[in-house]
MIDRENLUM-528100 format. One record per residue: x, y, z of N, C-alpha, C in turn. Coordinates in steps of 0.2 Angstrom, whole numbers, padded with zeros to 4 digits, always signed. Layout:
! residues N
XYZXYZXYZ
...
//
This chain:
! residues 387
-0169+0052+0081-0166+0058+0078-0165+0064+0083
-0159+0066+0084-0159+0073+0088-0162+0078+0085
-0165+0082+0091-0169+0089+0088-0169+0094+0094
-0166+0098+0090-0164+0106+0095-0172+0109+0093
-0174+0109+0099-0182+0113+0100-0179+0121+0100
-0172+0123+0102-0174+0133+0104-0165+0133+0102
-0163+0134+0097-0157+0134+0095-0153+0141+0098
-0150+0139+0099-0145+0147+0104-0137+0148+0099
-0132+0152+0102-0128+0152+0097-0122+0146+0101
-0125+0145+0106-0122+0136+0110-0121+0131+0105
-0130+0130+0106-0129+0124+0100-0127+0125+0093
-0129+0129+0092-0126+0130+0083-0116+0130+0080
-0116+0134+0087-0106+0133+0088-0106+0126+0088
-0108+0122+0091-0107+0115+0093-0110+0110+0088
-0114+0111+0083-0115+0110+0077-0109+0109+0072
-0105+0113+0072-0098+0116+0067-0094+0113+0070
-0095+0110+0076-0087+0108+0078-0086+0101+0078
-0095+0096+0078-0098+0091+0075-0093+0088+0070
-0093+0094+0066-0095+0092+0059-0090+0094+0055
-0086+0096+0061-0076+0096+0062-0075+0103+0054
-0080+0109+0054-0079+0113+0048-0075+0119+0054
-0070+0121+0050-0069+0129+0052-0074+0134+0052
-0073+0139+0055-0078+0145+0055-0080+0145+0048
-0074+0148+0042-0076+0150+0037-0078+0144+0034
-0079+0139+0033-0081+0132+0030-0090+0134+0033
-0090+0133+0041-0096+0132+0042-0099+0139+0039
-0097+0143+0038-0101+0150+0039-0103+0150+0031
-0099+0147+0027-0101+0145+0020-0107+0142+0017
-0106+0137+0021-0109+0129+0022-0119+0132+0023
-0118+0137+0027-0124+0141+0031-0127+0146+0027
-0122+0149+0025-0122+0155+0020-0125+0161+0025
-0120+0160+0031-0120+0168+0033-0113+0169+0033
-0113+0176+0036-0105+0178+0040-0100+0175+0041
-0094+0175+0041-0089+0171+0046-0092+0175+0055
-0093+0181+0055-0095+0186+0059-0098+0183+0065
-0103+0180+0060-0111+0178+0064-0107+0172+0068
-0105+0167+0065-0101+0162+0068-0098+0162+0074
-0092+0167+0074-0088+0168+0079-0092+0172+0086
-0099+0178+0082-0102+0179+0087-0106+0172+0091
-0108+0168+0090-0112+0162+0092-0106+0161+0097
-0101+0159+0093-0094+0156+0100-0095+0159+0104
-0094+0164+0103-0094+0171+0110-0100+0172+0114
-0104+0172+0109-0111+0173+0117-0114+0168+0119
-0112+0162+0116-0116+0156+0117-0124+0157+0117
-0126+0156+0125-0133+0156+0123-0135+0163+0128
-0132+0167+0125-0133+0174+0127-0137+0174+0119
-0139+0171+0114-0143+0174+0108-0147+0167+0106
-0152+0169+0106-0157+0165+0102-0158+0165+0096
-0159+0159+0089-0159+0159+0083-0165+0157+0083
-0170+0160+0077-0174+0157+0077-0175+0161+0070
-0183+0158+0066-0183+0160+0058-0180+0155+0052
-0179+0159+0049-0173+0156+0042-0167+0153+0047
-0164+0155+0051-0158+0154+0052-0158+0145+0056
-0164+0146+0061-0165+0138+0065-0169+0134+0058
-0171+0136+0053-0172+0130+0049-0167+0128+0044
-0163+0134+0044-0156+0132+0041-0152+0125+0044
-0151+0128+0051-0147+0123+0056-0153+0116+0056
-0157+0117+0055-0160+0111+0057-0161+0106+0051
-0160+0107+0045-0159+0105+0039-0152+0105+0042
-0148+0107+0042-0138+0103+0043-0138+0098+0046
-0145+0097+0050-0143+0093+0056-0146+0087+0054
-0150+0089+0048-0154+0082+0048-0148+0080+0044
-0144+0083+0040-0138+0080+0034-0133+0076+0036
-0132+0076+0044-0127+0074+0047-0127+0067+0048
-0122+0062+0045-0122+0055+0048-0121+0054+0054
-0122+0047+0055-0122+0044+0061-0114+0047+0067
-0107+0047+0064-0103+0051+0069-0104+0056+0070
-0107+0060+0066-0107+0068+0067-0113+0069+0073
-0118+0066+0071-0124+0068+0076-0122+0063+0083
-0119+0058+0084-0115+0055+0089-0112+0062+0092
-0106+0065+0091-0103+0068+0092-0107+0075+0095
-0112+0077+0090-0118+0082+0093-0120+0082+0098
-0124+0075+0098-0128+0073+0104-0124+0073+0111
-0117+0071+0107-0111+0071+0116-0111+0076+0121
-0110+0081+0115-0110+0090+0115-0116+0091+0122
-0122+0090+0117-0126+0089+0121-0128+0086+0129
-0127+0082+0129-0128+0079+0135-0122+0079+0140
-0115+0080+0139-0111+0084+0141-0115+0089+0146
-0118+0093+0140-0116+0101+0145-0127+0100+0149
-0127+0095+0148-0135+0090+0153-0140+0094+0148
-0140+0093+0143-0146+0094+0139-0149+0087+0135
-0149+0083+0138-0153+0078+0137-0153+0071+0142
-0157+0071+0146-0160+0065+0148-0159+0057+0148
-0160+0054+0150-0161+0048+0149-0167+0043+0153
-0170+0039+0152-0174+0036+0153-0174+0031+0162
-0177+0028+0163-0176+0024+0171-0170+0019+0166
-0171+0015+0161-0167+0008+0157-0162+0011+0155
-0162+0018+0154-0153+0018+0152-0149+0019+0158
-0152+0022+0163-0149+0022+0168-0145+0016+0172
-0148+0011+0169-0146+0005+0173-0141+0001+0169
-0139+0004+0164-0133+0004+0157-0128+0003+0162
-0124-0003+0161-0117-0005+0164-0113-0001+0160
-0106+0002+0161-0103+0006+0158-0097+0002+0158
-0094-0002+0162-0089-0003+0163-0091-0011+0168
-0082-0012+0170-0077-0014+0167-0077-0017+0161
-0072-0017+0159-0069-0020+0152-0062-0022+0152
-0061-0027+0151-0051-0029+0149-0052-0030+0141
-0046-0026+0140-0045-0025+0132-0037-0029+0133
-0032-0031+0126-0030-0030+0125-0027-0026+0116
-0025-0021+0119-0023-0016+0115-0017-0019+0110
-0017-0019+0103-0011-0020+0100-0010-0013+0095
-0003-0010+0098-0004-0003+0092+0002-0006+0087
+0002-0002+0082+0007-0001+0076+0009+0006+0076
+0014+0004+0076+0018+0013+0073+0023+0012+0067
+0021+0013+0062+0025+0009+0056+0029+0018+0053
+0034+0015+0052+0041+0022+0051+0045+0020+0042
+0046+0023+0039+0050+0021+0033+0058+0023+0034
+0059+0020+0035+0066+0022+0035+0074+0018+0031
+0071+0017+0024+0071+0015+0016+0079+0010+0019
+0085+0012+0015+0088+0006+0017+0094+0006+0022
+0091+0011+0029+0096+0010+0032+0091+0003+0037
+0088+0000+0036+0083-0005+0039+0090-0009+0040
+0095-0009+0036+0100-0016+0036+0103-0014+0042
+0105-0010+0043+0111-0008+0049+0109-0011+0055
+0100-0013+0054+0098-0017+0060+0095-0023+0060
+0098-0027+0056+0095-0031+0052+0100-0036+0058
+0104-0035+0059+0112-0040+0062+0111-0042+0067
+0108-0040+0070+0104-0042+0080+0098-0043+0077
+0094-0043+0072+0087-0047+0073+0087-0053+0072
+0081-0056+0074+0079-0063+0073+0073-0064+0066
+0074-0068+0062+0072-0068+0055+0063-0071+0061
+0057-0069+0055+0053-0070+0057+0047-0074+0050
+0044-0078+0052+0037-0081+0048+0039-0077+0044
+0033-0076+0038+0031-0071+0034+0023-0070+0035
+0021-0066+0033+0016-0064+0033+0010-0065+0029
+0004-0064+0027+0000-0065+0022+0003-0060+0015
+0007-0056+0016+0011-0052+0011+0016-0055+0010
+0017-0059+0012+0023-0064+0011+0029-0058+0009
+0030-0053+0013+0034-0048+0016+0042-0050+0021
+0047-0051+0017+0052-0054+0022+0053-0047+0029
+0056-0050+0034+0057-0049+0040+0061-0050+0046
+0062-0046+0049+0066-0048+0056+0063-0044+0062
+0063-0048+0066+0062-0043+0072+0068-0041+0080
+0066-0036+0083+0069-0037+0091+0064-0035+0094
+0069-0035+0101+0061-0032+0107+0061-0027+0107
+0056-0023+0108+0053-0015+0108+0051-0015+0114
+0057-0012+0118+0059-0008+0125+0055-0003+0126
+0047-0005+0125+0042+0002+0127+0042+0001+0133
+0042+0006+0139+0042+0006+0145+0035+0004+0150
+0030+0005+0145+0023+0003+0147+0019-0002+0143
+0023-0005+0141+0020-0011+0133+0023-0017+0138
+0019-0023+0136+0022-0030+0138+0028-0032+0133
+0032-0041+0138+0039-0039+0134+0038-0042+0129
+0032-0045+0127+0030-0047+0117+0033-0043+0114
+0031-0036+0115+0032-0031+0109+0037-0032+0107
+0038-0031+0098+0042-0031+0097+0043-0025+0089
+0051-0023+0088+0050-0019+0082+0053-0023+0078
+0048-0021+0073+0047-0027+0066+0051-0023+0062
+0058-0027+0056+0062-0025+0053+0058-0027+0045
+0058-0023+0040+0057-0026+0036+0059-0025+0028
+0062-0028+0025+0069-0028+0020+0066-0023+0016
+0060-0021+0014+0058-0016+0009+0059-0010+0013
+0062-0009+0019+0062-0002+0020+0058+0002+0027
+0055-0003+0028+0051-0001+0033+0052-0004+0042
+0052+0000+0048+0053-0003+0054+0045-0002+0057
+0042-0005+0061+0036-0004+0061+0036-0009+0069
+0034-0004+0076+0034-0007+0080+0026-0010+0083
+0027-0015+0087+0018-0018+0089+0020-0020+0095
+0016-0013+0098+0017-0012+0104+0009-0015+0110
+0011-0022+0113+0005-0024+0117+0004-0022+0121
-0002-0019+0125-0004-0017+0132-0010-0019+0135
-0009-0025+0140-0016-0026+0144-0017-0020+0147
-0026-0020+0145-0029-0016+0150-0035-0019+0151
-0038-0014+0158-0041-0014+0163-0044-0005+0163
-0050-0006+0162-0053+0000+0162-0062+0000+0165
-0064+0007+0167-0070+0008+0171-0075+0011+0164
-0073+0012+0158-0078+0014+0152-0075+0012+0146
-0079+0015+0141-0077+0014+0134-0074+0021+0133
-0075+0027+0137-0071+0034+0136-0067+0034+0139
-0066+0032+0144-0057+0031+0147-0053+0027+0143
-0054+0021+0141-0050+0018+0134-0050+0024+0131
-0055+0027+0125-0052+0030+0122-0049+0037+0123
-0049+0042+0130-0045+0045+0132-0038+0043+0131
-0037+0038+0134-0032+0035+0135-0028+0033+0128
-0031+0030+0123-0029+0032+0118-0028+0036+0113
-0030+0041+0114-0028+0047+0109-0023+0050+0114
-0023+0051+0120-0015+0053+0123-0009+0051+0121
-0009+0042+0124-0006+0039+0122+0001+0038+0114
-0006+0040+0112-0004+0040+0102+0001+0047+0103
+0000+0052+0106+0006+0056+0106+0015+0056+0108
+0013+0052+0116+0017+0049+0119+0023+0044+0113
+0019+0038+0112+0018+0035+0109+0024+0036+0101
+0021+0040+0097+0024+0045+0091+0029+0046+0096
+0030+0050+0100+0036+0054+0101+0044+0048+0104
+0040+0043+0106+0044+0038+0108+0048+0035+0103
+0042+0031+0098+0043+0027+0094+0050+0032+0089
+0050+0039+0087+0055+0042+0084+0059+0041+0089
+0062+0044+0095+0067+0043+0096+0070+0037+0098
+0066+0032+0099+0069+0024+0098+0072+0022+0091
+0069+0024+0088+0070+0024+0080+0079+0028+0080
+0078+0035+0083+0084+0037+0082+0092+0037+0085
+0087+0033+0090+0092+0030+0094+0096+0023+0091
+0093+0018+0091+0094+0013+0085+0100+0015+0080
+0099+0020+0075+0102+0022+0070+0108+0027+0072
+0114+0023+0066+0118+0029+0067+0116+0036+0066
+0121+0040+0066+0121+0045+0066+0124+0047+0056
+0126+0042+0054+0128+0042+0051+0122+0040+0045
+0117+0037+0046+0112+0034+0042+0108+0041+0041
+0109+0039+0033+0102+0044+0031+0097+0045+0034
+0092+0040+0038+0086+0040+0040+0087+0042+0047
+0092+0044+0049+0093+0049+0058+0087+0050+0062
+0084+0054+0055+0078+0059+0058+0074+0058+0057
+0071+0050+0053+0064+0046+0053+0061+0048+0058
+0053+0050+0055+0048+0051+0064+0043+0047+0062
+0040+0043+0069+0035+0040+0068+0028+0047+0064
+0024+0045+0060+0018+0052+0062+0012+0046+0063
+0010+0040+0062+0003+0038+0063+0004+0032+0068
-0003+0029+0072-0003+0025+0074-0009+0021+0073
-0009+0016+0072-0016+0013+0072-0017+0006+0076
-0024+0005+0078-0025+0001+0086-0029-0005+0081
-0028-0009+0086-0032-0016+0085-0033-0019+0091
-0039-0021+0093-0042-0021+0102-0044-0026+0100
-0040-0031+0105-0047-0038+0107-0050-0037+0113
-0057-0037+0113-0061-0037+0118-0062-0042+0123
-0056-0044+0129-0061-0051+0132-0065-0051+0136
-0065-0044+0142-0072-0048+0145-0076-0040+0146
-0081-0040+0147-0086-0034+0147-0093-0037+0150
-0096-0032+0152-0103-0034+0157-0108-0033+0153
-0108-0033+0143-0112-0031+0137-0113-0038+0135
-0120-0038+0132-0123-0042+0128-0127-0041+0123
-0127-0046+0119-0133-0043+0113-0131-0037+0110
-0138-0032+0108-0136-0025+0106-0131-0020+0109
-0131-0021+0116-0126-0015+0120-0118-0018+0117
-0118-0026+0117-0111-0028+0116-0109-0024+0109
-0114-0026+0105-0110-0023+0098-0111-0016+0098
-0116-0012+0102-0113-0004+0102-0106-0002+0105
-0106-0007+0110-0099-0006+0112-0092-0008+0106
-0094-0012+0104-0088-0012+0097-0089-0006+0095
-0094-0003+0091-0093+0001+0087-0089+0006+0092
-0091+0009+0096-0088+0014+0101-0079+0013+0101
-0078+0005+0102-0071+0005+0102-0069+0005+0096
-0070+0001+0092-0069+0003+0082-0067+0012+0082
-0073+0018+0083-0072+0025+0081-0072+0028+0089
-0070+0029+0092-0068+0032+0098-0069+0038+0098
-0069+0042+0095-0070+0048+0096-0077+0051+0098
-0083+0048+0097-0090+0049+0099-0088+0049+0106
-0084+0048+0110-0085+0046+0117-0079+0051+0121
-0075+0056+0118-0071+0060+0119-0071+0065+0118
-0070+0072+0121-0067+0079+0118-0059+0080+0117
-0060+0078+0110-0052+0078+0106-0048+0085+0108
-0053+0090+0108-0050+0096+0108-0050+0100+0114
-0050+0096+0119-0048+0098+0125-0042+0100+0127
-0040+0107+0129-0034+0109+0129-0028+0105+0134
-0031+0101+0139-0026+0096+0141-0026+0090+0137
-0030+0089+0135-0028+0082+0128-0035+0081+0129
-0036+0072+0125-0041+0071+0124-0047+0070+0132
-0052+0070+0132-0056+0068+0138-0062+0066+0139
-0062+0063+0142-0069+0058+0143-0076+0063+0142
-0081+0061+0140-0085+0066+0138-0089+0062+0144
-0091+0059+0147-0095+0056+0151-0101+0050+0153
-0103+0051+0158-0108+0044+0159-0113+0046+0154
-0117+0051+0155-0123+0050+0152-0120+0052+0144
-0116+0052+0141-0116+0052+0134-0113+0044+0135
-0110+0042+0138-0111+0035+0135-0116+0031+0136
-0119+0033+0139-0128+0027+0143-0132+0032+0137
-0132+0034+0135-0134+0040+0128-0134+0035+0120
-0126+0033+0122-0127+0029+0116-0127+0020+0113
-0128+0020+0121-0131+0012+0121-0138+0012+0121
-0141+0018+0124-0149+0018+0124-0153+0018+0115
-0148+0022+0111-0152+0024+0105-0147+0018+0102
-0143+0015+0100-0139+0011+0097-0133+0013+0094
-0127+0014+0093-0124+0017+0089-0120+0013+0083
-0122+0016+0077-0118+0013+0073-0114+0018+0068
-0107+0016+0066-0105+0022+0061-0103+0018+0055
-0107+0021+0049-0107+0017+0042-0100+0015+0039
-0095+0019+0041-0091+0019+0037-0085+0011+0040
-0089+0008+0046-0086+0002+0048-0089-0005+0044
-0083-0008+0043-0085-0015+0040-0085-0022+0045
-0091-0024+0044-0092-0030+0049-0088-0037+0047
-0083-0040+0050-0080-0046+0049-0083-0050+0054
-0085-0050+0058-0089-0054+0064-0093-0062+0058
-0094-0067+0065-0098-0073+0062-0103-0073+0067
-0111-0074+0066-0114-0077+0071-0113-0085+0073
-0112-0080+0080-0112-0087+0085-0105-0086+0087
-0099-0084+0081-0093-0086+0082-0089-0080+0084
-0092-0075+0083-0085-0068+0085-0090-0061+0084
-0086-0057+0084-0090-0049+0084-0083-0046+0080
-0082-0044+0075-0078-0040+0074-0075-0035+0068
-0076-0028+0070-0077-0021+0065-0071-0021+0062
-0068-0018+0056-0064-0016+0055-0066-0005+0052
-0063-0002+0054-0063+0005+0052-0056+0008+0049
-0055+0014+0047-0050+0019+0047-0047+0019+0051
-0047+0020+0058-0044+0020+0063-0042+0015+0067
-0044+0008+0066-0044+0003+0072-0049-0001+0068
-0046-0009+0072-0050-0015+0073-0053-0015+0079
-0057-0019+0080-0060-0022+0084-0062-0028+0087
-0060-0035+0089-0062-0041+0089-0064-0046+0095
-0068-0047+0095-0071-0051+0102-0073-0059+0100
-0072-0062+0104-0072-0071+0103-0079-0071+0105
-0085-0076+0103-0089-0078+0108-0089-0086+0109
-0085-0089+0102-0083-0096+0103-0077-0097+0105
-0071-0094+0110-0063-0097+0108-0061-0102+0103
-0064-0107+0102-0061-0114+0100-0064-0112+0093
-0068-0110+0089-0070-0108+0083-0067-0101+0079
-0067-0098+0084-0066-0092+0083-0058-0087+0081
-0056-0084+0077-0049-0080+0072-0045-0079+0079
-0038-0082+0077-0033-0081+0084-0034-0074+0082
-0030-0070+0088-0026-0063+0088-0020-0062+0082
-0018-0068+0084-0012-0067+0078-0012-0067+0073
-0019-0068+0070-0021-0066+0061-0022-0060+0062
-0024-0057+0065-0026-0052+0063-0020-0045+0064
-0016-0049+0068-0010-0046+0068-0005-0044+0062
-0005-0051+0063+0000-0053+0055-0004-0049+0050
-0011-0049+0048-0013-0044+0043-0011-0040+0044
-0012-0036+0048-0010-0027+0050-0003-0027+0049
+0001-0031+0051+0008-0029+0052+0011-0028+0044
+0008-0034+0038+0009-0032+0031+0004-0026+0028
+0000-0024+0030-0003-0021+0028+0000-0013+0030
+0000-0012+0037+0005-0004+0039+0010-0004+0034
+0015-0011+0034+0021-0011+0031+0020-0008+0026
+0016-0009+0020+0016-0008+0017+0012+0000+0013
+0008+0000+0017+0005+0008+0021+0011+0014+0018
+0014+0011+0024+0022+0015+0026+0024+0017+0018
+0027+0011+0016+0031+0012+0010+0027+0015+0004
+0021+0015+0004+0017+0018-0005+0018+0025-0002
+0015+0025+0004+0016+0033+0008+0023+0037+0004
+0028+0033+0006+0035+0038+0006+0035+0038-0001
+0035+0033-0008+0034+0033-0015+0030+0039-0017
+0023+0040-0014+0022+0046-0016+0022+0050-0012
+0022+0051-0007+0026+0061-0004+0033+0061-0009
+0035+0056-0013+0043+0057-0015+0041+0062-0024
+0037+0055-0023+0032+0058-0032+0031+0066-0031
+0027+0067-0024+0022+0075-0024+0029+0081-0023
+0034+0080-0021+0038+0082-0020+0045+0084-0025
+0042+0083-0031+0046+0081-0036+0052+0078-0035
+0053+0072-0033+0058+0067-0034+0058+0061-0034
+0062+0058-0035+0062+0050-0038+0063+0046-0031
+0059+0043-0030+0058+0038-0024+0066+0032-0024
+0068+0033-0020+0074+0029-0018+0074+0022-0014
+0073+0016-0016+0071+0010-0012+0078+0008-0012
+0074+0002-0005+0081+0000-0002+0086-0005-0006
+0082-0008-0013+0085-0013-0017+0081-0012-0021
+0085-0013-0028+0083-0013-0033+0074-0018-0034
+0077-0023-0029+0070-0028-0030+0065-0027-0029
+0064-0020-0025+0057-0019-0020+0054-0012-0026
+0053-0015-0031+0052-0011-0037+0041-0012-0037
+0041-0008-0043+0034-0009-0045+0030-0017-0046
+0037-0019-0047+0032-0027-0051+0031-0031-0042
+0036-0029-0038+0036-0032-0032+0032-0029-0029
+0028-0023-0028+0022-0021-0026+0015-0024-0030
+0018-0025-0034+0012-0029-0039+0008-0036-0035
+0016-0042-0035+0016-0045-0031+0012-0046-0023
+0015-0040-0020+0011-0042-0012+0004-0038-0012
+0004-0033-0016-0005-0034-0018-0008-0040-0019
-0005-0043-0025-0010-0050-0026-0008-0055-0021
-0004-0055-0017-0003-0062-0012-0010-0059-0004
-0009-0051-0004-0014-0048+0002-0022-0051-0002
-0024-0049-0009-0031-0048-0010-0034-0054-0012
-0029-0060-0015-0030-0065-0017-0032-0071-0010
-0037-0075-0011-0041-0080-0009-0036-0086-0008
-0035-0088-0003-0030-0094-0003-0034-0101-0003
-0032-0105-0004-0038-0114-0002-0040-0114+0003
-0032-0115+0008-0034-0115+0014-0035-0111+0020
-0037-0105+0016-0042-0101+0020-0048-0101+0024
-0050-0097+0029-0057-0100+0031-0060-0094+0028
-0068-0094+0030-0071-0088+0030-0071-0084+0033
-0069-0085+0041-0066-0080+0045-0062-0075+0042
-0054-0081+0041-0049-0076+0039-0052-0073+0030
-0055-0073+0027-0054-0070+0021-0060-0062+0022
-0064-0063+0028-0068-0057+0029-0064-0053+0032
-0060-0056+0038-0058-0051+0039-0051-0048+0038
-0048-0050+0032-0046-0048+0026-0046-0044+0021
-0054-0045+0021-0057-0041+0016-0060-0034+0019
-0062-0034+0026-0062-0029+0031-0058-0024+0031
-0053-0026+0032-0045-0022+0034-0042-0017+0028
-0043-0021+0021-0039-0018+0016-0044-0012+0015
-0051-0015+0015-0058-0008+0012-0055-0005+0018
-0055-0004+0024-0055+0003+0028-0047+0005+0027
-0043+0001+0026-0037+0005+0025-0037+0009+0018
-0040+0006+0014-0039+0011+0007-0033+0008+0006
-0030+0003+0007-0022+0003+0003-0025+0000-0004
-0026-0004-0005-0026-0004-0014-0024+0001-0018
-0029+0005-0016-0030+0010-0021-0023+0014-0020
-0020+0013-0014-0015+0018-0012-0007+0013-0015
-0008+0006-0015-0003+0003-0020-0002+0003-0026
-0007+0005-0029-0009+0003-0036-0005+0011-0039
-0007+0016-0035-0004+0025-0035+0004+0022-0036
+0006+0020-0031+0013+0017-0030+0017+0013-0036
+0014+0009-0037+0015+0007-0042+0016+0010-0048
+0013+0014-0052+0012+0018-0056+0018+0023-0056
+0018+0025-0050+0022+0030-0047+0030+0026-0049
+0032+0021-0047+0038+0017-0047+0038+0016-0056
+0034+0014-0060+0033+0013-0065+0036+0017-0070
+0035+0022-0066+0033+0030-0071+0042+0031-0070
+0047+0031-0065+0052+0030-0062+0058+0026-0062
+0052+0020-0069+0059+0015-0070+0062+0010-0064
+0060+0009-0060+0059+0006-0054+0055+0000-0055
//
């Protein structure tokens, strides 16, 4: 457990920023000022806390889960207020080859036909989701990538990039930049695609979500699966709000979180012993082979995500249409409530010839995305709409 021995107006600002509250949130949270707060930012450690106020902060701090106090401790040892041992010292930090697979899933209801005539029809998916694809001409992506066309309305690109990287914070630098570029591409490829004439002109990508296979790294044992989590929730190992963009928070914040272990609760473990490592979160997958010949190809995990964003996509724009007071407009009559019904039960349902791999990490994926719950909104929503 971290413990601030002599709290200043440093650390306490750095406390708030954890624990991602506004001034007036923390200041709430505290039951001082908004005042006191903003003074803290300002003079940093020009003020000493001590009293009611450092046992206030020190009860927040014990309240704090495992990301938040991650992100604490980053803070800290960033700016060299925390040490490390001779053994963490000798913490390998790097290299790593990942290969990266993003999604940038776009709704763009029924003008998806107008580009349906230069695709090539594809599998179906575990949503048993019809489909088409082309190549996705990203400039920095391998020529696999492709944009997924998908009859219910959806275009959703899966953009792959090998890399070669010196940490786990330059990945994820690299990927919170990225994701903007990224967004801003995927919309204009999208409106370039499309006439001028199509309602959906002005689709914008807004989300991306990643899935990392992990193939080679210098971790084993404990450090290997710290480094999962790190790659799963990235953010412990960056300053997001750095005014150039995201950035590396450092060597000793990472050798920091191999030495104590890191884990963040809100990831679901799909890994086998002996046979894989692999996390599923909000944000990202993560999957590592330790058996090849045993172990879940990439392309399950693929083909999940790609029905499952799809699908993402579409409950999304059902309701912002609901929240917006208007009646959600599908690309055909057929991609109605009972047809959501349907690819719910083909995603959540148990197949024979399933293994136990694929049904965990299926079962991984849907809990960190929330879609169920987000389908089911949907359906009700379409129901409610005669659809």
């Amino acid at each position: 457990m971290t413990v601030v021995v002599q709290w200043t107006g440093w650390e306490a600002a750095q406390l708030g920023r954890a624990l991602r509250l506004s001034i007036r949130e923390y200041a709430r949270q505290l039951g001082v000022n908004q005042s006191t707060v903003q003074k803290w930012r300002k003079r940093g450690r020009g003020i000493e806390l001590r009293g009611e106020t450092a046992e206030i902060l020190d009860a927040m701090l014990r309240r704090c889960d495992d990301e938040e106090l991650a992100t604490f401790r980053a803070a800290l040892a960033s700016d060299g207020q925390l040490s490390l041992d001779d053994a963490g010292l000798g913490i390998a930090l790097g290299p790593l080859r990942v290969i990266s697979h993003k999604f940038v899933p776009v709704y763009i209801g029924e003008a998806v036909q107008a580009l349906f005539e230069t695709a090539k029809g594809c599998p179906v998916g575990p949503g048993g989701l019809k489909h088409r694809a082309v190549p996705a001409d990203h400039p920095e992506a391998s020529p696999e990538s492709q944009l997924y066309l998908y009859a219910c309305g959806v275009a959703i690109f899966h953009l792959i990039q090998p890399l070669k990287v010196s940490s786990l914070g330059e990945l994820a630098a690299w990927r919170y930049q990225s994701y903007v570029t990224d967004l801003d591409w995927a919309t204009s490829e999208l409106q370039r695609l499309l006439t001028t004439e199509d309602s959906a002109s002005e689709a914008a990508a807004t989300y991306v979500l990643s899935a990392y296979l992990l193939e080679d790294s210098p971790w084993e044992g404990q450090h290997l699966e710290t480094a999962l989590q790190v790659l799963t929730t990235p953010s412990v190992v960056v300053d997001r709000e750095h005014p150039a963009g995201a950035r590396r928070l450092g060597d000793e914040v990472e050798r920091a979180l191999f030495v104590e272990g890191y884990t963040q609760p809100d990831t679901v473990d799909f890994g086998m012993q002996a046979v894989s490592l692999g996390l599923a979160s909000w944000s990202g997958v993560t999957y590592h082979p330790l058996a090849l010949e045993r172990a879940l190809p990439m392309d399950a995990i693929v083909a999940l995500e790609l029905d499952v964003q799809t699908l993402w996509a579409l409950s999304t724009y059902v309701l912002d249409e609901v929240e917006a007071a208007r009646d959600p407009v599908m690309p055909d009559e057929a991609y109605g409530w009972r047809w959501l019904r349907g690819a719910y039960s083909r995603l959540t349902a148990a197949r024979p010839q399933e293994t136990a791999q694929h049904q965990l990490m299926r079962e991984a994926v849907l809990a960190t995305s929330q879609l169920p719950d987000r389908l089911h909104a949907a359906q009700e929503a379409l129901r409610e709409s005669s659809l």
